[in-house]
One Martini backbone bead per residue (centre of mass of N, CA, C, O) as a GRO file, in nm:
protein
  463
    1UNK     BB    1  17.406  -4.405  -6.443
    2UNK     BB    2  17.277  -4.158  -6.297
    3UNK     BB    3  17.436  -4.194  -6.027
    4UNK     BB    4  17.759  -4.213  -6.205
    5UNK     BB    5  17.692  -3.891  -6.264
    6UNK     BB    6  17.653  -3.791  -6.050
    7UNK     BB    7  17.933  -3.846  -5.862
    8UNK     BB    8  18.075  -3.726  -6.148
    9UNK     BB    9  18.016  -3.455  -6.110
   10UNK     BB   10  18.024  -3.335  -5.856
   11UNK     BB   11  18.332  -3.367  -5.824
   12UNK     BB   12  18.405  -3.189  -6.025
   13UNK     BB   13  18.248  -2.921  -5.895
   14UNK     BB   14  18.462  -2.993  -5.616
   15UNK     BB   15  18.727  -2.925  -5.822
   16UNK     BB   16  18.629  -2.622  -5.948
   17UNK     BB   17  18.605  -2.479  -5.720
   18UNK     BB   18  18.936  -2.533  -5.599
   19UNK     BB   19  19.023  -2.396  -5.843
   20UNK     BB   20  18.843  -2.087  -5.826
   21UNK     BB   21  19.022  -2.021  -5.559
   22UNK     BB   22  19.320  -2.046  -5.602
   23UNK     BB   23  19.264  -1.841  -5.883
   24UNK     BB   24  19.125  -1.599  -5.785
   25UNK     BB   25  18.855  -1.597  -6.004
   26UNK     BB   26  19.004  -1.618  -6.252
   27UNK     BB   27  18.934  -1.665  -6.598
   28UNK     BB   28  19.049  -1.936  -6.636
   29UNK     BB   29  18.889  -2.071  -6.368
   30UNK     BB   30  18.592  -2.022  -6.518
   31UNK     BB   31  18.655  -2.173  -6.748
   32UNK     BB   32  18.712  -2.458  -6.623
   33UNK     BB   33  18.425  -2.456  -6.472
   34UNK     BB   34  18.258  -2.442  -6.750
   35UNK     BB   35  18.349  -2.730  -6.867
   36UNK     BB   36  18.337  -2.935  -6.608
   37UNK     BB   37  18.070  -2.886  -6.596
   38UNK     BB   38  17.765  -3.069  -6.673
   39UNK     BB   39  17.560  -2.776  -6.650
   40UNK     BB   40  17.708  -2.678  -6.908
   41UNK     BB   41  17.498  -2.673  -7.181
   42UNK     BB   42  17.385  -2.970  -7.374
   43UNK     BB   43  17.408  -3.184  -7.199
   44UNK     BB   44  17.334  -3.415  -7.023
   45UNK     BB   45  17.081  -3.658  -6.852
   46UNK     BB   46  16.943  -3.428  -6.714
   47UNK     BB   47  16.792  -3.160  -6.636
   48UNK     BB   48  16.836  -2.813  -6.577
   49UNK     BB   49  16.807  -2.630  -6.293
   50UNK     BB   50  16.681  -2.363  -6.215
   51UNK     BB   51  16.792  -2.116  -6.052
   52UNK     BB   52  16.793  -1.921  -5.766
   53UNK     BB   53  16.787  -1.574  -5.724
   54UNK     BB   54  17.061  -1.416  -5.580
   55UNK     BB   55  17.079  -1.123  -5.366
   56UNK     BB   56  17.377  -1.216  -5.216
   57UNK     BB   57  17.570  -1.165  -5.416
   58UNK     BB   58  17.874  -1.120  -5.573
   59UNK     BB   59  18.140  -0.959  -5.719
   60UNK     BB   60  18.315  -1.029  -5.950
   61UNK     BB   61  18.684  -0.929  -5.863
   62UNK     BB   62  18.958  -1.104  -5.928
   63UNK     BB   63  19.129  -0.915  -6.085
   64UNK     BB   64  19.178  -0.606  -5.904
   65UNK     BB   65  19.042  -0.411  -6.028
   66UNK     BB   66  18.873  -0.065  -6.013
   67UNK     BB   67  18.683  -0.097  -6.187
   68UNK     BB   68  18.376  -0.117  -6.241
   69UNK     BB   69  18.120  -0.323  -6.234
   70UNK     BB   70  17.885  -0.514  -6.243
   71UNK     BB   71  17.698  -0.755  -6.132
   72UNK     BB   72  17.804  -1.110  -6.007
   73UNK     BB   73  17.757  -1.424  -5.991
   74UNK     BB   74  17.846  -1.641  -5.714
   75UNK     BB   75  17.959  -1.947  -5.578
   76UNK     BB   76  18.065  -1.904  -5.360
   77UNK     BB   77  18.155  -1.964  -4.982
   78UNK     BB   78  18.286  -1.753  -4.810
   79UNK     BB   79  18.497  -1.637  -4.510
   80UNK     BB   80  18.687  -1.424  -4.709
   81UNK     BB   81  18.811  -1.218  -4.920
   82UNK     BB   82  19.036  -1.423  -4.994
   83UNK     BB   83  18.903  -1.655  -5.093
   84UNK     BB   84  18.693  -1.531  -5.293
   85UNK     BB   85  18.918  -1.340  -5.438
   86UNK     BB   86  19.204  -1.340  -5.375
   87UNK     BB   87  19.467  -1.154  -5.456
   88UNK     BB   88  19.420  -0.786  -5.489
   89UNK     BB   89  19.722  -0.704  -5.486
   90UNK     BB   90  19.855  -0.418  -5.690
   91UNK     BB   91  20.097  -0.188  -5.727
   92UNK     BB   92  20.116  -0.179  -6.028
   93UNK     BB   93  19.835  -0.097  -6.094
   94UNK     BB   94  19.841   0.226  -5.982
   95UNK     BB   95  19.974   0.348  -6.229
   96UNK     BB   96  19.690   0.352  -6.377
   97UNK     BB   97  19.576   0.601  -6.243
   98UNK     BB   98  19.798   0.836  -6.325
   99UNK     BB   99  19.861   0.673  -6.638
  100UNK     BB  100  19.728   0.624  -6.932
  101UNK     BB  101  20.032   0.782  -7.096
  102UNK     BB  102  20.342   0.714  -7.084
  103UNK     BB  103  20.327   0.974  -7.302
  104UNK     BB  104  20.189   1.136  -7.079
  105UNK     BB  105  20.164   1.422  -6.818
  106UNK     BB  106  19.960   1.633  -6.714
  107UNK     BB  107  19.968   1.654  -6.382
  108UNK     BB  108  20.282   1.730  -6.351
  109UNK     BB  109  20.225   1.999  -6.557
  110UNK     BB  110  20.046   2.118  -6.372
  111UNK     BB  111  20.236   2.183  -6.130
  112UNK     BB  112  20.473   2.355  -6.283
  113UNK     BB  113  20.263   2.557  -6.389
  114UNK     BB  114  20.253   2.668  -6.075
  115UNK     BB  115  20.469   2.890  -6.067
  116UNK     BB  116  20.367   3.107  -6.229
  117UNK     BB  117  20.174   3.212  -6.007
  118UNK     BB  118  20.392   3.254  -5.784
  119UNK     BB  119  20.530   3.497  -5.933
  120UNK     BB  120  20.323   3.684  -6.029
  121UNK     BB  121  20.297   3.744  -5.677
  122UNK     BB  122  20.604   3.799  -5.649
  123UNK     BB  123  20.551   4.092  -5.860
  124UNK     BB  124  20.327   4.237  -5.731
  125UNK     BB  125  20.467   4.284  -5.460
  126UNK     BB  126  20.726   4.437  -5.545
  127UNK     BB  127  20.525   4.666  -5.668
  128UNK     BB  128  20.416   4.756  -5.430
  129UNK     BB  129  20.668   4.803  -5.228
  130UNK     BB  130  20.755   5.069  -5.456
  131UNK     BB  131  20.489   5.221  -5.586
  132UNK     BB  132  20.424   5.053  -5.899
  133UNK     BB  133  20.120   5.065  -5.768
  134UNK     BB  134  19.854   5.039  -5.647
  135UNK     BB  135  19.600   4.863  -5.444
  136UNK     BB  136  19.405   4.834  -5.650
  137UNK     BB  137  19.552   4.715  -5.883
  138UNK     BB  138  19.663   4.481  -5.714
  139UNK     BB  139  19.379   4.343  -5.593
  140UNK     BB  140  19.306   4.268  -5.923
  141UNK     BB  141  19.584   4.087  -5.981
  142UNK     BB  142  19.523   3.896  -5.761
  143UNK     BB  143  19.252   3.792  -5.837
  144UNK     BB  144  19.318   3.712  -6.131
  145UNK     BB  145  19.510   3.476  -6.005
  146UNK     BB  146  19.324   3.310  -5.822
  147UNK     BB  147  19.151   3.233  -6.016
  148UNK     BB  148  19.352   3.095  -6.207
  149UNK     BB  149  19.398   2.864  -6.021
  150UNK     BB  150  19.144   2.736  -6.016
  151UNK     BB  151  19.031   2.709  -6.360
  152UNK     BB  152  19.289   2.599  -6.515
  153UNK     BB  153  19.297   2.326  -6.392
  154UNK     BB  154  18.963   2.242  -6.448
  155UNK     BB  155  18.967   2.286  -6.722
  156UNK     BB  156  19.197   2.052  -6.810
  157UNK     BB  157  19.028   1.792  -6.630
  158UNK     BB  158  18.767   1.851  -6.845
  159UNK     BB  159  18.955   1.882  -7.160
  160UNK     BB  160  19.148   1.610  -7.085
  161UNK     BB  161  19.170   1.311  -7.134
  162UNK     BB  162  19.441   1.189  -7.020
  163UNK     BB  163  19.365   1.290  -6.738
  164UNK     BB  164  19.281   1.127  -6.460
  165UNK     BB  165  19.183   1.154  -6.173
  166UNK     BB  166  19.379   1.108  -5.958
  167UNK     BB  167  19.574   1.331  -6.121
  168UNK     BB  168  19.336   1.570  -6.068
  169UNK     BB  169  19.332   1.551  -5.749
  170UNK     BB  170  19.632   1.642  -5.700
  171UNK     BB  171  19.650   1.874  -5.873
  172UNK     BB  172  19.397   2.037  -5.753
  173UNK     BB  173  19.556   1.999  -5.450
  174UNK     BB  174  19.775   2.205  -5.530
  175UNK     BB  175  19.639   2.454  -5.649
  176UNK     BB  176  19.509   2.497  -5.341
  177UNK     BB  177  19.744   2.491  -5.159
  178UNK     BB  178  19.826   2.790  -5.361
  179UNK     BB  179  19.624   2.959  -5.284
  180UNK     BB  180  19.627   2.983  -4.972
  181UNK     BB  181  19.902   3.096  -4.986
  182UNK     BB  182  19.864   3.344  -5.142
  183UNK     BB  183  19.637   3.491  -5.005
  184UNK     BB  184  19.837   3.530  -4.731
  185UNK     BB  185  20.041   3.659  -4.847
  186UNK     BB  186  19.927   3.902  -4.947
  187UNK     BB  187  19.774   3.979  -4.659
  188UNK     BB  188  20.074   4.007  -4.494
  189UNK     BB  189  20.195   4.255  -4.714
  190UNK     BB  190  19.972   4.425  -4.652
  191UNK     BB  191  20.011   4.441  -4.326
  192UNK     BB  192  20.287   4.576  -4.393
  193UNK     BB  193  20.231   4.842  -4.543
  194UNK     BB  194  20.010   4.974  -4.304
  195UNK     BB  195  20.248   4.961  -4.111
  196UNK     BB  196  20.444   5.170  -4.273
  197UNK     BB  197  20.219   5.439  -4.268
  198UNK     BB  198  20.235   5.473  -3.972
  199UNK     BB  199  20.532   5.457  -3.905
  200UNK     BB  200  20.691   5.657  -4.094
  201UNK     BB  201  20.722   5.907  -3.854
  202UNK     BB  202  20.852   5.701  -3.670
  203UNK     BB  203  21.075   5.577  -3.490
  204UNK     BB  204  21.301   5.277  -3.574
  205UNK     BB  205  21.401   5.197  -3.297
  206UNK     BB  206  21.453   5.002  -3.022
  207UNK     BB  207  21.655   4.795  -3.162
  208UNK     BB  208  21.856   4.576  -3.151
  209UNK     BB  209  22.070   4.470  -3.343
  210UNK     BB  210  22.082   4.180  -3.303
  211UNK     BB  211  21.790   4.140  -3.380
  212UNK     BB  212  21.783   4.281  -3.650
  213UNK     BB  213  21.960   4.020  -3.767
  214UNK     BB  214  21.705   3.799  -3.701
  215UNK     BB  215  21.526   3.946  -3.863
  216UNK     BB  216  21.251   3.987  -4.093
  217UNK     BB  217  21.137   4.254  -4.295
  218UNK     BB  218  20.990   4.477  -4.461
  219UNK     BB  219  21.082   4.388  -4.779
  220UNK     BB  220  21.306   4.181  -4.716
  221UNK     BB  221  21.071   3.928  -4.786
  222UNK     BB  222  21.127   3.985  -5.108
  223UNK     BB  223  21.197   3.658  -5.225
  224UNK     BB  224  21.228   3.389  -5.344
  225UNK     BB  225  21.347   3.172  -5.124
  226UNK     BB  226  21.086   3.260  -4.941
  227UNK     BB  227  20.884   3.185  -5.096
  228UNK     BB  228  20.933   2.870  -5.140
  229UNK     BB  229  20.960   2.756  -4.854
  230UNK     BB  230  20.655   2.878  -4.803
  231UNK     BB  231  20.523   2.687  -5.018
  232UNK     BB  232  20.707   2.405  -4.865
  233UNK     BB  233  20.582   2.460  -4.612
  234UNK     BB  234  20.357   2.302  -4.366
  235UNK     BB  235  20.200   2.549  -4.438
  236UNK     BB  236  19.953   2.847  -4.470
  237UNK     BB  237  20.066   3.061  -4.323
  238UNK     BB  238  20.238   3.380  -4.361
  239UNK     BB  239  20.598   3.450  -4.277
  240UNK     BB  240  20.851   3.639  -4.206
  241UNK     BB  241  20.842   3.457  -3.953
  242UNK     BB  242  20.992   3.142  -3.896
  243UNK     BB  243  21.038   2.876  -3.708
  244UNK     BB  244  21.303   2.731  -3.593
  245UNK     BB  245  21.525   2.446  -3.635
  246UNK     BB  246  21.871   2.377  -3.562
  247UNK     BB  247  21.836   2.085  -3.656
  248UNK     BB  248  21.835   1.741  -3.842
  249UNK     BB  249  21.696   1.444  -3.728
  250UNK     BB  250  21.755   1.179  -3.841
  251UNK     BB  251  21.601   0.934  -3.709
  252UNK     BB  252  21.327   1.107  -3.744
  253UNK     BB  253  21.313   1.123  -4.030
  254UNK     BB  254  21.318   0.803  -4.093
  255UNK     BB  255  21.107   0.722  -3.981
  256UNK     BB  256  20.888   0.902  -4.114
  257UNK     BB  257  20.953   0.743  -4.366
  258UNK     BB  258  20.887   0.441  -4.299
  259UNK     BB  259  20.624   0.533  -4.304
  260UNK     BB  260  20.531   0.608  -4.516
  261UNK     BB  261  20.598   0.360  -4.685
  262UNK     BB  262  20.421   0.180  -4.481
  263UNK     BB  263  20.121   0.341  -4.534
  264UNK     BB  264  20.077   0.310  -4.828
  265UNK     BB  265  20.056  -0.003  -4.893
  266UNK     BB  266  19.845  -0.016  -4.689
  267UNK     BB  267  19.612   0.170  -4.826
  268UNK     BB  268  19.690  -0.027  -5.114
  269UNK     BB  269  19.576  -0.275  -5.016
  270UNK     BB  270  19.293  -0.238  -4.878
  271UNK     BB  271  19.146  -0.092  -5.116
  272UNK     BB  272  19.192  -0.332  -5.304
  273UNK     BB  273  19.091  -0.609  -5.066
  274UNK     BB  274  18.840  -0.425  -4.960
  275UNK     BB  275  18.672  -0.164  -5.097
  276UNK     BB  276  18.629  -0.260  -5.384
  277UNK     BB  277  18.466  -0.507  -5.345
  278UNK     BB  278  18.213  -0.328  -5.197
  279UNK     BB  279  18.161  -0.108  -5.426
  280UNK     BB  280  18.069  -0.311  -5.655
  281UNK     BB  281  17.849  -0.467  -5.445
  282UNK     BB  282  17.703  -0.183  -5.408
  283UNK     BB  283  17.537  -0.115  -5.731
  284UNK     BB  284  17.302  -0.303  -5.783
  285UNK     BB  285  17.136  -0.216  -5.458
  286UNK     BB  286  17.116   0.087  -5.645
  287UNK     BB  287  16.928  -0.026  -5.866
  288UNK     BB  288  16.730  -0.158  -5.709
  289UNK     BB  289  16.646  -0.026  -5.422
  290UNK     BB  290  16.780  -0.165  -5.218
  291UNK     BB  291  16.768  -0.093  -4.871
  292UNK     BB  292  16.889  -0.332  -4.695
  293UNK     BB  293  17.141  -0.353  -4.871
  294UNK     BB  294  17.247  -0.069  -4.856
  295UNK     BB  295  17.259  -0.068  -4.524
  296UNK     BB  296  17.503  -0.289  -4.547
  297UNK     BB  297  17.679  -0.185  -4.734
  298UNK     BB  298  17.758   0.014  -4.605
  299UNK     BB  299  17.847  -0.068  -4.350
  300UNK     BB  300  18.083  -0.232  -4.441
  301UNK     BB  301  18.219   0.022  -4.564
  302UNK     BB  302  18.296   0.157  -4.293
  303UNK     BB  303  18.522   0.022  -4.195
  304UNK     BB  304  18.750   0.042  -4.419
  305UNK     BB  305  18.704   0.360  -4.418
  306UNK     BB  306  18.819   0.441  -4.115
  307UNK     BB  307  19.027   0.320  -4.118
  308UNK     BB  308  19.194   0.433  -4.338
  309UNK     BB  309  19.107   0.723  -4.241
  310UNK     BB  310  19.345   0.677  -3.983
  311UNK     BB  311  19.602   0.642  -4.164
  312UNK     BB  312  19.566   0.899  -4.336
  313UNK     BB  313  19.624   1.076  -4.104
  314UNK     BB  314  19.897   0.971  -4.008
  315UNK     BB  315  20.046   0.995  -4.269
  316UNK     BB  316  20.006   1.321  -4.300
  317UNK     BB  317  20.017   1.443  -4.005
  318UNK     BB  318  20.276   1.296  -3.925
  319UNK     BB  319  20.501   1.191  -4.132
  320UNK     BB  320  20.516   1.405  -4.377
  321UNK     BB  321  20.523   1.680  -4.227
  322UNK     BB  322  20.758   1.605  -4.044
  323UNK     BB  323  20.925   1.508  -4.283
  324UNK     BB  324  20.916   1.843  -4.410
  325UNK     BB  325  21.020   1.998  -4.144
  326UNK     BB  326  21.287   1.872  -4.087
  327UNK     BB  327  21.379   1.939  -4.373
  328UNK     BB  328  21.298   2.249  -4.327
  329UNK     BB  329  21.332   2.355  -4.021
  330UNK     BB  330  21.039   2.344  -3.907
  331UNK     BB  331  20.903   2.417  -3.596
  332UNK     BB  332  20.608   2.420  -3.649
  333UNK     BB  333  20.434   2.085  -3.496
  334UNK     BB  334  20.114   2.148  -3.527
  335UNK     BB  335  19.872   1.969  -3.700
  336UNK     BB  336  19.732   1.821  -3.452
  337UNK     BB  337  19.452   1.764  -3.213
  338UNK     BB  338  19.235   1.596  -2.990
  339UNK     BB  339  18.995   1.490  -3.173
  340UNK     BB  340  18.874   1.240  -3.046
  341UNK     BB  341  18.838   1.423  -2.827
  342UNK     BB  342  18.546   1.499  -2.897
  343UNK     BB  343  18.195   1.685  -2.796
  344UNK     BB  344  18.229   1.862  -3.102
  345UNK     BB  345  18.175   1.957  -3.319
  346UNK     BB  346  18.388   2.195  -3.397
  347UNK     BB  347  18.606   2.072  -3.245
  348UNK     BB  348  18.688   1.887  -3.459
  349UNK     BB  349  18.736   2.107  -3.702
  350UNK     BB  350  18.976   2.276  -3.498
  351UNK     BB  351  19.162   1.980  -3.447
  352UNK     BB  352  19.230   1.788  -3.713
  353UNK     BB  353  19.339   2.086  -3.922
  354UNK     BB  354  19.563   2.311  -3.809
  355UNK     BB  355  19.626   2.481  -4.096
  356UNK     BB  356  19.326   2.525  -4.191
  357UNK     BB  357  19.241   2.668  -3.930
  358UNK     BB  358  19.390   2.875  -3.910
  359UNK     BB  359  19.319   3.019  -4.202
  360UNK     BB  360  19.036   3.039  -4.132
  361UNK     BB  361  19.081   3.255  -3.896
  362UNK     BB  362  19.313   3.463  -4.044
  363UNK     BB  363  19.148   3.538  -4.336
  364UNK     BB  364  18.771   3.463  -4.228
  365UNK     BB  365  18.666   3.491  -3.959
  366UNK     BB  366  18.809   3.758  -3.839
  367UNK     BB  367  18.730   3.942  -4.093
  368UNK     BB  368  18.410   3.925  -4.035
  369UNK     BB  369  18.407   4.030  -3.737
  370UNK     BB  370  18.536   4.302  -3.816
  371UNK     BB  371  18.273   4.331  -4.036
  372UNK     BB  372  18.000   4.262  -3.823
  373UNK     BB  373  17.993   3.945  -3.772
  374UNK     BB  374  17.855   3.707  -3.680
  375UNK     BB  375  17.996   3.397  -3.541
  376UNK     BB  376  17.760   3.212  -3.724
  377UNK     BB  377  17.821   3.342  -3.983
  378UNK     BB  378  18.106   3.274  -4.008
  379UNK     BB  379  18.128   2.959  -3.921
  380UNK     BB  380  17.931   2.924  -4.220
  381UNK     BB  381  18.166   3.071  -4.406
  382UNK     BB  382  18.361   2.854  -4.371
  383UNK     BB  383  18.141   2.605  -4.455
  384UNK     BB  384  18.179   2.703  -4.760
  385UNK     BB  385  18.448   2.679  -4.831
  386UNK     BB  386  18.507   2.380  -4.747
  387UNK     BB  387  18.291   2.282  -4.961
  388UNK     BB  388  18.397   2.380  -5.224
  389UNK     BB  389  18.677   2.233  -5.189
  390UNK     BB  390  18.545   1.950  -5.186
  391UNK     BB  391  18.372   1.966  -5.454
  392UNK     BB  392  18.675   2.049  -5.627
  393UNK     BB  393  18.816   1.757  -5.545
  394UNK     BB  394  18.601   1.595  -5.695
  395UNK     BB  395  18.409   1.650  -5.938
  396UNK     BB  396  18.614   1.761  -6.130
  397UNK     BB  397  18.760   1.460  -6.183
  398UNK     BB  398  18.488   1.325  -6.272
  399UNK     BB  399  18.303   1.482  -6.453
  400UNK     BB  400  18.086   1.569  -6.188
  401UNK     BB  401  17.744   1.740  -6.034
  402UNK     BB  402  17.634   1.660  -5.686
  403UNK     BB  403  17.718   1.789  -5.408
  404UNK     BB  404  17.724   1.598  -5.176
  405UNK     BB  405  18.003   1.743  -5.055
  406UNK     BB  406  17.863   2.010  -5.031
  407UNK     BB  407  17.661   1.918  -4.835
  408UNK     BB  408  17.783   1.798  -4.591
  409UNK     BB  409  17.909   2.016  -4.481
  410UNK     BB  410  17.693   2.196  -4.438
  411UNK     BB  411  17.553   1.992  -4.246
  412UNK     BB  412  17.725   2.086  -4.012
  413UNK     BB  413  17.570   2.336  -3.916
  414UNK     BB  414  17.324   2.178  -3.755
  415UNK     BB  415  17.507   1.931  -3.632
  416UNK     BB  416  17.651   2.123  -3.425
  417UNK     BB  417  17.371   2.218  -3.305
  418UNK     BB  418  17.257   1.945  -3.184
  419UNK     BB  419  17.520   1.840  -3.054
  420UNK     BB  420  17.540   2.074  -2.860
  421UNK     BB  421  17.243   2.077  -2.768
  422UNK     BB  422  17.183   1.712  -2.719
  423UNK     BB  423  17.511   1.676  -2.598
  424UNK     BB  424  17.740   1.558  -2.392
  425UNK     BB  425  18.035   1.462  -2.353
  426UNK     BB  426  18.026   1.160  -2.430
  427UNK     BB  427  17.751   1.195  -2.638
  428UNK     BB  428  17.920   1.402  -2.848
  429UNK     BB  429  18.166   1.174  -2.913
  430UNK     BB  430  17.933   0.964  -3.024
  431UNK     BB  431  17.842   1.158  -3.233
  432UNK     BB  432  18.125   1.217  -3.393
  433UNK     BB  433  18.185   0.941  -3.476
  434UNK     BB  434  17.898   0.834  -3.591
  435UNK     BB  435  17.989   1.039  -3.840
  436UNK     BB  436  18.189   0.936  -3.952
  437UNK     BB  437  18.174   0.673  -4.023
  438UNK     BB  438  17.913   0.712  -4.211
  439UNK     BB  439  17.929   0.964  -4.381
  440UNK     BB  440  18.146   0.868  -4.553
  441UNK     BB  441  18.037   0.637  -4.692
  442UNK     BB  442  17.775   0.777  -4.828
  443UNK     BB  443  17.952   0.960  -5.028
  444UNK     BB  444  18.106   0.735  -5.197
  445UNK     BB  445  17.870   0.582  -5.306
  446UNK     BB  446  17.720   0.829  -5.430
  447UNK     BB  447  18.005   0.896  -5.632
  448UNK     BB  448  18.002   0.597  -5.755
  449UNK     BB  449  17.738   0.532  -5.824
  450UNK     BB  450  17.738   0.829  -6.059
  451UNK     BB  451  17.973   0.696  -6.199
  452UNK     BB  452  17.878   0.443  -6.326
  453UNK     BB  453  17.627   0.542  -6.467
  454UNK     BB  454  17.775   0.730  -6.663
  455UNK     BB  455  18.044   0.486  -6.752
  456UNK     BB  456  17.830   0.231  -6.785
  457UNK     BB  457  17.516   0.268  -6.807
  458UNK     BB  458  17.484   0.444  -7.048
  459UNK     BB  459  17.578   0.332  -7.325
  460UNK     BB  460  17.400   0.098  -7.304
  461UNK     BB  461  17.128   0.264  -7.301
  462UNK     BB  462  17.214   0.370  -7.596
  463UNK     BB  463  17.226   0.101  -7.749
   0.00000   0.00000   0.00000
């Protein structure tokens, strides 16, 4: 009796393994799994025993959801994350990142309201170019919009409750590439303004009229066409003249587009069926501060982090930008240099974002230079704002200030130099890429692991 009982129990439970793989690990399939199994409940002919806690068990998520949950113990022996977890891919799920209450937008909201702070910047400049400010009222009028673009935004991410991370992430997003665009403007037309009062005694001849009607001059550069151009073009630094491509490749255009249209997919994919459960999967180990599971799961999670972030460099700066400078026939497409060859830190900073390098070059570096800062002071000075803004793009979206992000980014000059110092050719190009693989993911687990305790593990000890 007790062997034919018990070689339907096994099948039963060979059975219910089955049914809980084909589901997906999802809920209904838990509860037939929990009804079949013979050990489960007051029933059954012998004493049921106690399992031994199984310290590398993984976090059932089969629901697919991003929310974190605490660990909870898998019974499946699984050999891909796809058998283990089932399909966790749900573009639709991803709309819930978004939008809380599909009749709130706070974030899409706070986009539009940032046109408020490029008019006043370009009525501010519109009354300097006419001498209807001094530049001190203008200075001081600039400082108080620029400041106000970053605390305004900040400020609503942190005190209203419906605008999700990511959201906020966007918002906050749009409003820093909205300032450093607006610091440059201001920087070139006071730079046109200076150099207008050097040449005011001297004749402004010996320029041919052809030439002078293909080029705009200060202060005729100063309408709403140009303002906007400069807001929507792929660039920080602003330009009385911008290059420009003759005509808009069709063909050129597409393909950019259907980049975009698949390396998103490809993002939201990855992310859903391979990121979420690892990092779920590492929240127990950092709970109980096991040493060596956090740097099991540390490593797992570099690679799929890696992996994402060399797909979302090429959908950003080839698919993206080159599709918006194709649509606004924008000609400077430098977006980017070969900074996988980076044989130092410097050079990868350097070249993997050229947008934010020119501005950081023309707007604080080499103006550091010329007051008198040595280059050392300079380097530190941009990686401090650098630093700033990273901590501001994720801190102020999560509702919490860990420094992580700007811990990591100052860590770079020290880094700096000692892979200048100790590295030279391939062993310091192996030494930047060991700290990409490695760095992004300590980050990421940092502030995951500091969002799960304040946001889930506080109630519960609190009640």
């Amino acid at each position: 009796m007790g062997d034919r009982n018990g070689t339907s129990g096994s099948r039963r439970r060979r059975t219910a393994s089955r049914l809980s793989v084909q589901g997906g690990g999802g809920p209904v399939a838990a509860e037939e799994e929990a009804q079949d199994h013979p050990d489960v409940g007051a029933g059954g002919d012998a004493p049921t025993p106690t399992p031994a806690p199984d310290k590398d068990r993984d976090t059932n998520v089969g629901s697919g959801h991003l929310e974190l949950r605490p660990e909870a113990s898998s019974t499946e022996a699984p050999h891909c994350l796809t058998s283990r977890y089932g399909i966790l891919v749900d573009p639709i799920q991803v709309v819930s990142l978004f939008l809380k209450d599909p009749y709130s937008w706070p974030a899409p909201c706070l986009v539009i309201v940032a046109n408020i702070f490029a008019v006043a910047a370009f009525q501010i400049e519109k009354l300097l170019s006419v001498d209807a400010l001094t530049e001190q009222v203008g200075l001081l009028l600039h400082v108080a919009n620029l400041a106000t673009i970053l605390c305004f935004p900040a400020a609503v991410a942190l005190l209203v409750k419906s605008i999700t991370p990511v959201g906020s992430v966007l918002a906050l997003l749009s409003y820093s590439i909205l300032f450093l665009k607006l610091f440059s403007y201001r920087d070139v037309n006071l730079w046109c303004r200076q150099r207008r009062v050097k040449m005011k005694a001297a004749s402004s001849g010996k320029v041919s009229g052809a030439a002078a009607q293909q080029t705009v001059s200060y202060p005729d550069n100063l309408t709403y066409r140009d303002l906007y151009y400069f807001i929507f073009a792929p660039t920080l630094c602003y330009e009385l003249n911008f290059p420009r491509s003759p005509r808009i490749r069709k063909r050129f255009l597409l393909r950019r587009i259907l980049e975009m249209l698949f390396f998103t997919q490809l993002q939201v994919g990855l992310i859903q069926q391979w990121m979420v459960p690892t990092i779920q999967n590492s929240m127990k180990p950092f709970k109980d501060m096991d040493y060596s599971r956090i740097i099991e799961r540390l490593l797992k999670l570099a690679v799929p982090n890696h992996l994402i972030w060399l797909i979302f460099f090429y959908w950003l700066f080839h698919s993206c930008l080159n599709a918006v400078a194709e649509l606004m026939q924008f000609g400077d497409r430098e977006f980017y240099r070969d900074w996988w060859n980076s044989e130092s830190v410097t050079y990868f900073w350097q070249n993997w974002n050229i947008p934010v390098h020119k501005w950081c070059s023309r707007h604080f570096y080499k103006p550091m230079l010329r007051r008198g800062s040595n280059r050392w002071i300079a380097r530190t000075g941009v990686f401090l704002v650098s630093a700033f803004f990273h901590e501001y793009l994720v801190s102020v979206p999560l509702r919490m200030f860990r420094l992580w992000a700007f811990t990591a980014m100052i860590a770079q000059v020290p880094l700096a130099w000692i892979v200048g110092r100790f590295f030279q050719g391939n062993y310091g190009n192996a030494a930047v890429w060991v700290t990409l693989i490695i760095g992004q993911p300590v980050a990421v687990l940092m502030y995951v692991h500091d969002y799960y305790v304040l946001n889930y593990e506080a109630p519960t000890s609190g009640a």
